[in-house]
Each structure stands twice: as C-alpha cells, then as structure tokens.
N, C-alpha and C positions, 0 to 999 in steps of 0.2 A: 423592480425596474424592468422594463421590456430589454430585453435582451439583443436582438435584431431588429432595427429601424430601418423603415422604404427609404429608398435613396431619395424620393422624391418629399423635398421639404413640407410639401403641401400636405401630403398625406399623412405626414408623419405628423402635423398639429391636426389632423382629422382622427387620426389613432388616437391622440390623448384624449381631445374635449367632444371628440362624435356625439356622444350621449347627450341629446338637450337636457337631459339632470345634470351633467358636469359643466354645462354652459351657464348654468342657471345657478349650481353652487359656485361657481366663478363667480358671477356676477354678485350674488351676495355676501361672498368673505370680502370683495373688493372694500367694503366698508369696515372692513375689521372683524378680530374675532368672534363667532358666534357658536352656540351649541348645539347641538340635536336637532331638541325640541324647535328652536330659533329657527334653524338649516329649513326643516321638513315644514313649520307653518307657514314660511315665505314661498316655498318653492309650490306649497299646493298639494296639489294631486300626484304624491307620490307615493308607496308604501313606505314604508320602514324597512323591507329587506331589500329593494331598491336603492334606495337614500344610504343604506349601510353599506352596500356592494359599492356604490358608484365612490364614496368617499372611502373606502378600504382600496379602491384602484389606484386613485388619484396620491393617495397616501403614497401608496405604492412608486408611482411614477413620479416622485417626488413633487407635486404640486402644491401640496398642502403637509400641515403636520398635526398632527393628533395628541393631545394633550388628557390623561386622564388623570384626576384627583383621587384621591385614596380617600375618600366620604360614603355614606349612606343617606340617601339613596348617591348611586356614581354620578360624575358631573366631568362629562371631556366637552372640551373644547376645540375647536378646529379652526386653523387657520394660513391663511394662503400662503406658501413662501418666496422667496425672491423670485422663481420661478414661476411661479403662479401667478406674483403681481405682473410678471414681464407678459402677462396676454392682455394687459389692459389694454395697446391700441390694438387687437386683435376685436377684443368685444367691442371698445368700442366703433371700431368698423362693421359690427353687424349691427349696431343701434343705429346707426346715421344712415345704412340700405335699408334698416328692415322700415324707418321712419319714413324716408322716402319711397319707398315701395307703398307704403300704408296711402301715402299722397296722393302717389301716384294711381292708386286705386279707388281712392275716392275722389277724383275729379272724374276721371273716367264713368264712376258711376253716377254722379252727380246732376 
C-alpha cells in the first residue's frame, strides 16, 4: 500500500491508475474475473513483465486481488475489489470524453 498520499485527491486517483495498462486492466475486470492469459489478450500490446508489474502494483494498492490455485500448469485469477469496482464512474467518465472528443474530431475533419 503506498504509504504517503498527495493531499490533492486528483492526484492521488492519478497515482493509482496513471498507467494506461491499469486503466485498461480496470476496465476489463469491470466485467468480472479474468486470468493472465485473458488480462494480456484483451489488453494487447503489452509484455508480460509489464502486465505482471502493473497488476503486482495494483494488487498492492488494494484494487484488485490475486487469486492462485495449487494446479499444473498455475491458473490465478484476478479480480477487482470494492475498491476497484468504486472507479467505475471514474472510467466511465473517460469513455463518455474520450467518445465525444473522438466526435468532436471527426466532424471537424469531415
């Protein structure tokens, strides 16, 4: 868990999700739990020690929880927690600008 928090609230939801990979595994647990494999094909173009880093953070900052099974080959599972789900009108307040910007971009080029 981070330790010391900017007094300024903005910042401090900029400290957790800055990472467009932790906006984008945000946005993908919002549907529920998913794995790895699941996480890193949705999200693209990310590595794997990437993808591990950004969800070993978030873990961390309690946003998510990490779930592993005791099987071969390993199988965890990762999934947002109360806190996690609580950025839902967070994200979705960047879908509703980033759509309207997108609009707003192509009439202007239009």
């Amino acid at each position: 868990m981070i330790r010391e928090l900017p007094a300024c609230p903005a910042e401090t939801t900029l400290l957790l999700i800055s990472d467009r990979w932790k906006v984008l595994i945000v946005r993908d647990l919002m549907d529920g739990t998913k794995r790895f494999g699941e996480l890193k094909k949705s999200i693209g173009n990310v590595t794997q020690k990437v993808l591990t880093a950004n969800l070993r953070s978030m873990e961390d900052n309690g946003l998510l929880t990490r779930k592993v099974y005791a099987e071969v080959p390993p199988k965890v599972e990762y999934t947002l927690t109360e806190t996690g789900y609580s950025l839902k009108p967070v994200l979705d307040a960047m879908i509703a600008w980033g759509c309207a910007y997108k609009e707003k971009m192509k009439s202007a080029n239009g």
